[in-house]
ZALO-41654 format. One record per atom (N, C-alpha, C): x, y, z; residue in one letter. Coordinates in steps of 0.1 Angstrom, whole numbers, plus 5000, padded with zeros to 4 digits. Layout:
REM ZALO-41654
XYZa
...
END
This chain:
REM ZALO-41654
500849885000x
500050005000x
500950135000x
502050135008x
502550225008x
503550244998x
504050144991x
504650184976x
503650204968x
502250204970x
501650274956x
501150414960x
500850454972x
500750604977x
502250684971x
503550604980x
504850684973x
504850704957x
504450594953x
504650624935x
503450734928x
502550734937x
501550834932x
501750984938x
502150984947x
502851134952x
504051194948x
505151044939x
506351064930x
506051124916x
505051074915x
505051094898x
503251164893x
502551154904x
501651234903x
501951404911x
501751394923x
502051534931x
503651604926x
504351534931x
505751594927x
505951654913x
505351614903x
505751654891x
504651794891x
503351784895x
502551894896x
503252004904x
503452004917x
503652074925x
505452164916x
505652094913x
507152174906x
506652254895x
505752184888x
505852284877x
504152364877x
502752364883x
502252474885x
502152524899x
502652464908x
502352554923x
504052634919x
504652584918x
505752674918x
506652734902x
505852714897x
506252724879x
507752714875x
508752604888x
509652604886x
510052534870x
509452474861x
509652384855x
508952334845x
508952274833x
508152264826x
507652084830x
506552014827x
506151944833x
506751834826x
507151794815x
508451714815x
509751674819x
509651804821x
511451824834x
511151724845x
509451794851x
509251714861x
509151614866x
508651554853x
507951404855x
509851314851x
510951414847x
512651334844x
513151364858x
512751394867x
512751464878x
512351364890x
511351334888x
510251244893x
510951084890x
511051074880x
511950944873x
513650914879x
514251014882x
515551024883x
515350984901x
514351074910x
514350964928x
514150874924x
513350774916x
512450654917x
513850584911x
514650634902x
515950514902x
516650554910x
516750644916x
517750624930x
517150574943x
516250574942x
515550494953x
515350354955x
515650294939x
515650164935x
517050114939x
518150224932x
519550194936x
519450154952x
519550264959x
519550214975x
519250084981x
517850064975x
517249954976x
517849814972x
518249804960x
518749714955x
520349704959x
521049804968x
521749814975x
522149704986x
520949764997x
520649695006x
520449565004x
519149534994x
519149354990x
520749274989x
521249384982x
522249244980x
523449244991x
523749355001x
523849325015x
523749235019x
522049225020x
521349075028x
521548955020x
521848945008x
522048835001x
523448815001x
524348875003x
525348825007x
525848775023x
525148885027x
524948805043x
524848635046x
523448635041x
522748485039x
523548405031x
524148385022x
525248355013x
526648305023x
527248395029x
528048355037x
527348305049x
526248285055x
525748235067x
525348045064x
525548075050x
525047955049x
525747865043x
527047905047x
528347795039x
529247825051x
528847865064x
529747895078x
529547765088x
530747735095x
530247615107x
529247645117x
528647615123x
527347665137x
527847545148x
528347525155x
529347505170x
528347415177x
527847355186x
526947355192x
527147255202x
526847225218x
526947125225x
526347035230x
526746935235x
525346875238x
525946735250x
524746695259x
525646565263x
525146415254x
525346345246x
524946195247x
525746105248x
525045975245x
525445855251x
526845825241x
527645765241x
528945775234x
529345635236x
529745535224x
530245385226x
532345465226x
532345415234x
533845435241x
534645285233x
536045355230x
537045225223x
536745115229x
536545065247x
536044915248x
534944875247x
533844895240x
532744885233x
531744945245x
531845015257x
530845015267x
530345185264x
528845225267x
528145335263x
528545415276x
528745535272x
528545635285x
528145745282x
527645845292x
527345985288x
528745995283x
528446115273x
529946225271x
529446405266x
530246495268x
530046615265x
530646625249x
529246635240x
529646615228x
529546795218x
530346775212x
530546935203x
529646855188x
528746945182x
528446865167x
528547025162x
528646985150x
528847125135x
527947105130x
527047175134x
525647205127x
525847255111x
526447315109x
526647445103x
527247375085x
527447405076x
527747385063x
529147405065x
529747455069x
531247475068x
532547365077x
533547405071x
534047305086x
534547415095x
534147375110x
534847435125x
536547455127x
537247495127x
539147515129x
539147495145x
539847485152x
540647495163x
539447595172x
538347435172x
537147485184x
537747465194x
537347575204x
537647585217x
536647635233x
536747595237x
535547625249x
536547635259x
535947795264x
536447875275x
536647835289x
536947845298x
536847755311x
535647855314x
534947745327x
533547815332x
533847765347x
533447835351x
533047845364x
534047825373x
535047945371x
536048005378x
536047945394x
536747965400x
536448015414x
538148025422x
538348145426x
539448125434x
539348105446x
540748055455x
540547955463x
542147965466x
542247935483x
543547935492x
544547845484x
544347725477x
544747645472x
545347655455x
544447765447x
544747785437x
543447845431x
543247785418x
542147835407x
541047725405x
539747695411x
538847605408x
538347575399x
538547525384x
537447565374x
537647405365x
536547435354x
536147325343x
536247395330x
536847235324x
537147285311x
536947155302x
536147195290x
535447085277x
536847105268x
537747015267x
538847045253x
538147025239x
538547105233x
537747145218x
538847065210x
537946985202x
538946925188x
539347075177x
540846965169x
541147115160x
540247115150x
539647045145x
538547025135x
537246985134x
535946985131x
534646935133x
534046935116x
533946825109x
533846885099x
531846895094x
531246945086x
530146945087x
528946785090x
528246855097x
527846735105x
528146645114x
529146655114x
529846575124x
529846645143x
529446475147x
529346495166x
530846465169x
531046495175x
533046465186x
532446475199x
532646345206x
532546355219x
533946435224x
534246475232x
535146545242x
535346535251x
537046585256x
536746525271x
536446645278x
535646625292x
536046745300x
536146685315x
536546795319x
536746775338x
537246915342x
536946895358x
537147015367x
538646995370x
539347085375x
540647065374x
541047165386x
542247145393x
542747295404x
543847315394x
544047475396x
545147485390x
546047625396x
546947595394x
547847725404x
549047785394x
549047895395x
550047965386x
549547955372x
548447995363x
547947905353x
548247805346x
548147685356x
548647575354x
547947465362x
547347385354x
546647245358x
547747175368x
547347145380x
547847085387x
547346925390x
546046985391x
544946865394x
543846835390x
543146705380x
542046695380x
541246645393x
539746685393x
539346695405x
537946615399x
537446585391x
536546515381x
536746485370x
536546415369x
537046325353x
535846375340x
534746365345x
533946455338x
532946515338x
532346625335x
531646705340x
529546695332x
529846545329x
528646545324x
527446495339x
527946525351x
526946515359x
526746645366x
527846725361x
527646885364x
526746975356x
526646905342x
525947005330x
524546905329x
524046845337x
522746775329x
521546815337x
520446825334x
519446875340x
518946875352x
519846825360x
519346755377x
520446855385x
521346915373x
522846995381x
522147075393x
522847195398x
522547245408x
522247385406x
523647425390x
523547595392x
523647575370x
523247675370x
523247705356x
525047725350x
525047685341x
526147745337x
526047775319x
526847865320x
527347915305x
528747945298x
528347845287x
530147775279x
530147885261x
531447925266x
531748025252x
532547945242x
531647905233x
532547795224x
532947885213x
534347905210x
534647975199x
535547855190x
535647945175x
536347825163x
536047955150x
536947885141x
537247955131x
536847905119x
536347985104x
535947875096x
536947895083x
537047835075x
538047825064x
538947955057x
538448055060x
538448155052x
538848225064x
539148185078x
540048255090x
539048375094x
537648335092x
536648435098x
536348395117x
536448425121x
536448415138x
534848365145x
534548315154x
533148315157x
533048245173x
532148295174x
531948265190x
530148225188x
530448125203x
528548085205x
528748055219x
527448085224x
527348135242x
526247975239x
526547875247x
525747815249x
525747765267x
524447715272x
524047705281x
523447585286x
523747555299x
523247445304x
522347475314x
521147455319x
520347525329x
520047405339x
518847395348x
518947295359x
517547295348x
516647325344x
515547315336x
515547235330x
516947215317x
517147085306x
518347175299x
518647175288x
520447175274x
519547295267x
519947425266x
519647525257x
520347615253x
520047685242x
520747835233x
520347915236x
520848065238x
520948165244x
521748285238x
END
């Protein structure tokens, strides 16, 4: 509706109002006048479009990070939970990494957990991972303190937490994803 009001106020009013409310013009001028916004207005436009089409273009040939816990057959054939990374995403993931969470200092040193990120994830693909809580002093692992933290991150946990999974994609474009574990159930944020 409102591109046919604009096009009627472009090329009907505008060309009138130029050349008899103000007799700037003869009414051909006006109506080349009139013609000359309406392709720059198109330009702009068609500007913007392919902005967003390039946007979408690149969003959709990029890795998407994501984590998750399941069941995992381990090299002696037995299932266990494990903290798994999968590549949602069209692209391959580089040198994923997940941030340590849930700091805490302490007389003894540095309290925290940490998921090791594979150097590669390629599209579609799940990688289980290890993780565990660790003490560490001088930035430096001294001690693991849990082998792994899939009874820390699963829905029954105690406190929420939130893991910064960052990775790179072919083309050395950078990317970060904030995902979360809640006492509710596994979600994005």
């Amino acid at each position: 509706m409102w591109i046919v009001l604009f096009s009627i106020a472009l090329f009907g009013e505008l060309p009138y109002l130029l050349h008899r409310r103000l007799g700037w013009t003869s009414l051909s001028d006006a109506i080349y006048i009139a013609t000359g916004i309406a392709i720059l207005w198109y330009t702009i436009e068609t500007s913007y479009l392919r902005r967003a089409m390039v946007l979408a273009n690149q969003i959709a040939v990029l890795p998407l990070v994501t984590a998750g816990i399941e069941w995992v057959q381990s090299e002696r054939g037995t299932h266990a939970e494990s903290v798994v990374l999968r590549n949602i995403g069209k692209g391959v993931a580089l040198s994923v990494r997940a941030a340590d969470f849930d700091l805490e200092k302490t007389d003894l040193g540095t309290l925290g957990n940490r998921i090791e990120g594979p150097d590669v994830i390629e599209p579609g693909q799940t990688v289980a991972v290890e993780s565990f809580g660790y003490l560490a002093g001088d930035n430096e692992i001294t001690k693991k303190v849990a082998d792994t933290l899939v009874s820390h991150l699963k829905p029954t946990a105690q406190k929420t937490q939130e893991i910064t999974i960052s990775y790179e994609d072919i083309a050395g474009g950078k990317h970060e994803r904030l995902c979360g574990w809640v006492r509710a159930g596994f979600g994005f944020y």
